[in-house]
N, C-alpha and C positions, 0 to 999 in steps of 0.2 A: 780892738783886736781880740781880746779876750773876751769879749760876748759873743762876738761872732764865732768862734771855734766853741763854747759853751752851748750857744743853739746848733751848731751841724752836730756836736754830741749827743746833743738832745736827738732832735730828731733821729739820727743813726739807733739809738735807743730803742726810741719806738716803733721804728720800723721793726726790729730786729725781734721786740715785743710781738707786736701783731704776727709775725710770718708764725713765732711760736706757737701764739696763742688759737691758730688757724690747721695747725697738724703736721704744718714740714710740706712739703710739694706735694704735688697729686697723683695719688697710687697711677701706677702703668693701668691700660686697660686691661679687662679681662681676656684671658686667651677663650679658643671655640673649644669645648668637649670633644675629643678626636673617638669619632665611632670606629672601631676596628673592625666592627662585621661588617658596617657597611665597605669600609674598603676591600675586608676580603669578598666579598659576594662580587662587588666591579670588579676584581680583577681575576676571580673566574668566569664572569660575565663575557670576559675579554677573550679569555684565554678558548671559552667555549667556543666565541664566536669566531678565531682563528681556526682553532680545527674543524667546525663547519665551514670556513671558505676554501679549506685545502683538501676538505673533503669532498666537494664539489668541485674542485676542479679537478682532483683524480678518478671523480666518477666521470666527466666532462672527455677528460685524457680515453680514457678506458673505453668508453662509447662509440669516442671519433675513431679507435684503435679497431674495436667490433666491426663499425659500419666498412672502412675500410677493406678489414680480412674479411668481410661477405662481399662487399664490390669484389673484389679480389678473386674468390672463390667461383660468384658467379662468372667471370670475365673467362676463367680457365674450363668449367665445366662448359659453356657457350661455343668456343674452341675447341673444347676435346668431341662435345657431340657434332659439332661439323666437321673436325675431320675423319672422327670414326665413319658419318655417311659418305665424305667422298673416298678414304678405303675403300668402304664397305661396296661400294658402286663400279670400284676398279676392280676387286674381289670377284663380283658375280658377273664380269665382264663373257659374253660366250667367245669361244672360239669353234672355227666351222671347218667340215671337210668337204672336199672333191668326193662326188660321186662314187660310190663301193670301196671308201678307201678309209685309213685309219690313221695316214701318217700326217706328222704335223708340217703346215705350212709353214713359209718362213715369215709370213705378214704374223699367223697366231703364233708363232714363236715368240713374237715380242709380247705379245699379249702376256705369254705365259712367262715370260721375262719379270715382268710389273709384278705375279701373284709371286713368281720367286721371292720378292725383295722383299713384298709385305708378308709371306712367313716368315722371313730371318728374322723381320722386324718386330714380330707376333710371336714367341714362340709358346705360346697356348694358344694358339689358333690351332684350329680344328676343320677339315671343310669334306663336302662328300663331292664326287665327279659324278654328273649324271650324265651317259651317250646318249645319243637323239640318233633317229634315219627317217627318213625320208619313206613315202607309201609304196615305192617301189621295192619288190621283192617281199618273201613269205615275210607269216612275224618271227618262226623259229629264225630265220639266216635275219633279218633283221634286229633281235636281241642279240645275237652274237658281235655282229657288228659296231650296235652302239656297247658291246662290253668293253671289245678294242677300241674303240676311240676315248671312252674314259680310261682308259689303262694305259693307251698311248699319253696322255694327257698326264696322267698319274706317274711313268717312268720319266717323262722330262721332270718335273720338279725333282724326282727322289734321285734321278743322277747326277742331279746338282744340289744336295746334301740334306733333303729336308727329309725328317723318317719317315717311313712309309707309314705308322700306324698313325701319321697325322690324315692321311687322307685316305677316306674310303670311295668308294666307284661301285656303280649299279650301272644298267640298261633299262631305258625303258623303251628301247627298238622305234615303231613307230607308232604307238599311243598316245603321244603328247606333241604334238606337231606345233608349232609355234604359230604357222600360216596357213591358212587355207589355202587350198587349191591344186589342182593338177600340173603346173606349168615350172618352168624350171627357176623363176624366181621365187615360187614359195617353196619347192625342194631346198634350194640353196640354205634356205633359211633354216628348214627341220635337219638339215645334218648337221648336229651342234654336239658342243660339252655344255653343261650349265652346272656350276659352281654356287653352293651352300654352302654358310658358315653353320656348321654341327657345335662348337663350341668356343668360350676363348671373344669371342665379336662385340663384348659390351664396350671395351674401350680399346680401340685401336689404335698404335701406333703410326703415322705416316713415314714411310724411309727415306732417308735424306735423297734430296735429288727429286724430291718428284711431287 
């Protein structure tokens, strides 16, 4: 029994020898050299490449926002020129008189009803009245003539509130005949008012109702 605990001594010994004689356990391994520029360069690398994709997509935002307010623009300016022509078409609508006469019909009363609504609606419109007659009778009584029919023309709008220096009135008696001919359908025709826009017509309003 005493040999035996004498050798486990023993041995215990040299183990305990040898582990010394070997340097004690084995160093940790080496840690990696921590480069700091290279992490700071990736993380403005990063930081760049965030404000380039948000910078692209607020150019993105901004472009779709452009294309839109030009669709837009053009949709309204499209509209506005078609209904400035069809104004402008109601506008230069003639109205006609009975034979030696200046007063207004009640058929061109409506007529002049319509250019009423589109000067309330306009008020920088501008427009001139021109008289027409027919080849029957001189040119002096025939410039007279069509002076009262644009002046006829001229006092219904202005007694229904539009001012008078919106609209001017000439004759051109029977110089500008609209129709050829002798016969009572092309007369009909030359006894007119014809309506120019003088100023005011590049963008016309439509008035409600019509």
């Amino acid at each position: 029994m005493k040999l035996k605990f004498a050798l486990t001594l023993g041995v215990a010994v040299i183990v305990t020898a040898a582990a010394a004689a070997c340097g004690g356990p084995p160093p940790p391994p080496p840690q990696p050299a921590v480069d700091s520029a290279a992490i700071r360069d990736s993380i403005a690398r990063a930081r760049a490449d965030s404000i380039a994709r948000a910078r692209a997509r607020e150019d993105s935002i901004r472009r779709a926002r452009e294309r839109d307010e030009a669709m837009r623009r053009a949709r309204e300016d499209s509209v506005a020129r078609a209904t400035t022509a069809a104004v402008r078409a109601m506008l230069q609508a003639r109205v006609n008189f009975d034979f030696d006469r200046s007063n207004i019909r009640p058929g061109d009363a409506r007529v002049l009803d319509q250019k009423l609504a589109i000067l309330q609606a306009n008020p920088n419109l501008r427009i001139q009245i021109t008289g027409h007659c027919d080849e029957r009778g001189s040119d002096e009584y025939n410039m007279a003539l069509g002076n009262r029919r644009a002046l006829a023309a001229r006092a219904y709008l202005t007694d229904r509130g539009i001012a008078a220096d919106r609209i001017g009135t000439r004759s051109m008696g029977e110089r500008q005949p609209l129709a050829a001919g002798s016969n009572e359908t092309a007369w009909a025709q030359n006894r007119r008012d014809e309506f120019e826009i003088t100023a005011g017509g590049d963008r016309l309003v439509r008035p409600g109702g019509m």
